[in-house]
N, C-alpha and C positions, 0 to 999 in steps of 0.2 A: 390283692393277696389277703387283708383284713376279714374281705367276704367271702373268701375259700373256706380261710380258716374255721369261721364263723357258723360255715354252715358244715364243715366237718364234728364240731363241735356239736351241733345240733343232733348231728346223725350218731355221734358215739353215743350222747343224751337217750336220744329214742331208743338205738338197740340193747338198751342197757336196762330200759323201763321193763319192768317185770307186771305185764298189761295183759287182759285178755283180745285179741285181735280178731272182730267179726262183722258183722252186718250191722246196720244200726236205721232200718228204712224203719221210718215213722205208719204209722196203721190207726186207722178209723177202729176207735172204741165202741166198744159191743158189750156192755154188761151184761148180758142175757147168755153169750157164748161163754164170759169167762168163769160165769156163774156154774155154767153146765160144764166147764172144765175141771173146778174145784172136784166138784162130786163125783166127776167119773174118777180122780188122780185117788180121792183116798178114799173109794168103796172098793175098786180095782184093786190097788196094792195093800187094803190092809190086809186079804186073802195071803199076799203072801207075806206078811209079818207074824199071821198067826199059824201059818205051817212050815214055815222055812226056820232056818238056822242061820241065818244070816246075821250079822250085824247091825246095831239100831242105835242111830245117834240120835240125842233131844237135844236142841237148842232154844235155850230162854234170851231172846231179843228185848231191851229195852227200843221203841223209839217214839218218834213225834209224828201223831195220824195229820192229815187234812187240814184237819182245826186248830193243828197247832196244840195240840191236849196228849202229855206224855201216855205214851200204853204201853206195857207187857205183852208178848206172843211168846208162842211155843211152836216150831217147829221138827217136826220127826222123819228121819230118814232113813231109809233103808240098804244099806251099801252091799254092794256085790263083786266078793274078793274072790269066784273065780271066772270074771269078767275081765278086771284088776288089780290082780293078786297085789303089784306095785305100789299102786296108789292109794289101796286102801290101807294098809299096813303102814305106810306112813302117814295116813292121815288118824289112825287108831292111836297110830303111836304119840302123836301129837295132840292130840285130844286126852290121854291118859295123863299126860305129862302137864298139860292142863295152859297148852300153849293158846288156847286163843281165845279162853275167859279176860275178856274185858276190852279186845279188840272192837274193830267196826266195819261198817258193809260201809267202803270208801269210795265207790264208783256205781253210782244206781240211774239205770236206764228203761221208763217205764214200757213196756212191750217189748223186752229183750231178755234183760238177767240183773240180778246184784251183783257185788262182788265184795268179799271179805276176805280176811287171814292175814292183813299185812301189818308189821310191828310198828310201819311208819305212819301208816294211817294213807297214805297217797301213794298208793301201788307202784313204790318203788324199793319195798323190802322185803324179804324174805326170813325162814327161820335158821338158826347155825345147827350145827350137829347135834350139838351140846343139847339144844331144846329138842331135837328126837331120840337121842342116845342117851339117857340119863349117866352110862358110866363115861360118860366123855365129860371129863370136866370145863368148867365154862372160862373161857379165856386161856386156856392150856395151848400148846402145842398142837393137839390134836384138833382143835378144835376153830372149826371153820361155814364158812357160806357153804349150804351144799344144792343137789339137785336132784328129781330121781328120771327115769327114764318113762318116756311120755307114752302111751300104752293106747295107741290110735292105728289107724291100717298105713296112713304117712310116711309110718316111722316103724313097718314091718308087724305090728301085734293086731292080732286079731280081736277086735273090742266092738261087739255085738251093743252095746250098752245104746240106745235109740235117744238123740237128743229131742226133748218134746218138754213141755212146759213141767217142770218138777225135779229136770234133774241137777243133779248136781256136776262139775265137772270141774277140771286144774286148769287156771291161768295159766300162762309160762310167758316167753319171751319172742319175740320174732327178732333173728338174725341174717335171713335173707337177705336184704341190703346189703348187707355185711359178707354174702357167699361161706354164711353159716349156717344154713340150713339145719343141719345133723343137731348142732349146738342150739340151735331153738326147740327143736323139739323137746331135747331133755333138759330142759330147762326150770317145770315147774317145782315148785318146792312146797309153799303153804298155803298161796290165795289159792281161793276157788270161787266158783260162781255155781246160781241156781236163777236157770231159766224161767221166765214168764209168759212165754210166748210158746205158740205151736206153729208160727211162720215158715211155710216150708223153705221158702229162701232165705231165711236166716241159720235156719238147721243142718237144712241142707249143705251149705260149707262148713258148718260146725263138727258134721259127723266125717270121721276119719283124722281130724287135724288137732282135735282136742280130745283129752282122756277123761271121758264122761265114766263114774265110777257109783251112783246110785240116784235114788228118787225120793223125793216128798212122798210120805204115806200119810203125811196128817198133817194139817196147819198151812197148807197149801194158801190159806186165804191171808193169814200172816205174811208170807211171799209177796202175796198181793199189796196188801197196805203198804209194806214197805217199799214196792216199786214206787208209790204216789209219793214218797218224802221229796221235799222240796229243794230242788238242786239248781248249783249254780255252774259256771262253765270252769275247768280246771285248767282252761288255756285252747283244746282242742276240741271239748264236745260239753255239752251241758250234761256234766254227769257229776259234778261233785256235790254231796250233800250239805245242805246248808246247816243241821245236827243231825251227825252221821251215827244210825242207829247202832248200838252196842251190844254187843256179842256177852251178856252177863254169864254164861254157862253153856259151857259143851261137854255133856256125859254120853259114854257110850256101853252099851250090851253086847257083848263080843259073843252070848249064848255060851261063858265058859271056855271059849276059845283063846288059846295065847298067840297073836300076831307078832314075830320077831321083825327086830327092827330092818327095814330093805337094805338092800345094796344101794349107797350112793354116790353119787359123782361130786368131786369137787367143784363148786362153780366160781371160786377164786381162779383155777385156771383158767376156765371159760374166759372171766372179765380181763386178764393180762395177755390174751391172746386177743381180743377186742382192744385192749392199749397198745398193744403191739403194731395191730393192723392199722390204726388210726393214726400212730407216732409215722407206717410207711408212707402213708399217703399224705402225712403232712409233709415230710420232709422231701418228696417231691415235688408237692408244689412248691416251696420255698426254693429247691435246683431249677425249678422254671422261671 
């Protein structure tokens, strides 16, 4: 009964982990291909930074290269809100709000993605309302865990957005174990990831199941160095960073545009319908 229980416990742990869930096959390094990836990611898209209207985030990253010798990068991305009207709107909003100057990329996987946004620092937190709604005050009544709706073909929306080395895209949740399905999908909230890979069988389940919402136009090589940060294993994969590079500043160019803050879902319910379902299946085992 001890080890029912135990490994029930396990499994509410997991479905509750707000992780990106994908491929993670190891690949024969090629510095020569990823060199020629740099240049084609930001000759190609700077074309359309400088005739589009779109939105332009900069991100200034503290981290630790190689040698163990701190550096500064600069990252620039391109986001594409009628791809993801959803996801970018809350990630604008979130960024204005100035929700994730000083955070960290807490899970980096070299020939795969980073991944940043989370308050915990070990991607098991998200943002509350309050950090996207500025009129929601913080600890009030109103204000809570929330989620937006995941904007993949999975989950019914048409999202053209091509996973390939640059972009950027939302973490969320897997509940599938759980026969919540619907509820993992809309689940992401603030992590997000940015690919380093053009692996088609890594992409290739990525595309449709995750809400990929823009692309590195610049600093693509920054991307780079920080996939080499030195990681240790966080229990299930060697992905934790041994100094997990820092998120100093995230500004954005909306080109004048005002993005209103999304529709979102509460994910406090989400989690009491997850204690709920775990409370039934404990308590049958214990009737057995």
């Amino acid at each position: 009964m001890k080890r029912i229980r135990s490994i029930l416990l396990m499994l509410l742990a997991v479905s509750m982990l707000v992780t990106f869930v994908g491929c993670n096959d190891e690949e024969e390094s090629n510095s020569k291909k990823k060199n020629e990836t740099n240049n084609s990611i930001e000759q190609t898209n700077q074309i359309d930074e400088e005739n589009g209207e779109n939105p332009i985030a900069t991100m200034v990253v503290e981290y630790i290269d190689e040698k163990g010798n701190k550096e500064e990068g600069t990252i620039k991305l391109e986001l594409y809100p009628d791809k993801a009207p959803i996801t970018v709107a809350n990630f604008v909003n979130l960024v204005n709000n100035n929700f994730y100057n000083g955070l960290t990329f807490h899970r980096i996987v070299d020939d795969f993605m980073i991944q940043g946004g989370d308050p915990n620092g070990n991607g098991t937190g998200g943002a509350l309302l309050s950090d996207l709604d500025k009129s929601i005050q913080k600890g009030s009544d109103k204000d809570h865990k929330y989620s937006i709706k995941g904007e993949f073909s999975s989950n019914g929306i048409n999202n053209k957005v091509k996973f390939e080395a640059g972009t950027i895209a939302m973490a969320r949740s897997d509940y599938s174990s759980l026969g919540m399905a619907e509820e993992g999908y809309n689940s992401a909230c603030s992590q997000f990831f940015i690919m380093n890979t053009d692996d088609s069988r890594t992409n290739s389940y990525l595309e449709g199941n995750y809400a990929a919402f823009g692309k590195v136009i610049e600093g693509y090589d920054v991307v780079t160095k920080i996939s080499k940060t030195k990681v240790t294993s966080n229990g299930s994969e060697l992905s934790k960073p041994v100094s997990a590079p820092v998120i100093k500043s995230l500004d954005i160019d909306t080109k004048g545009k005002v993005y209103d803050v999304p529709e979102t879902i509460n994910a406090e319910v989400t989690e009491k319908k997850i204690q709920e379902l775990y409370n039934q299946y404990y308590n049958l085992t214990q009737d057995n």
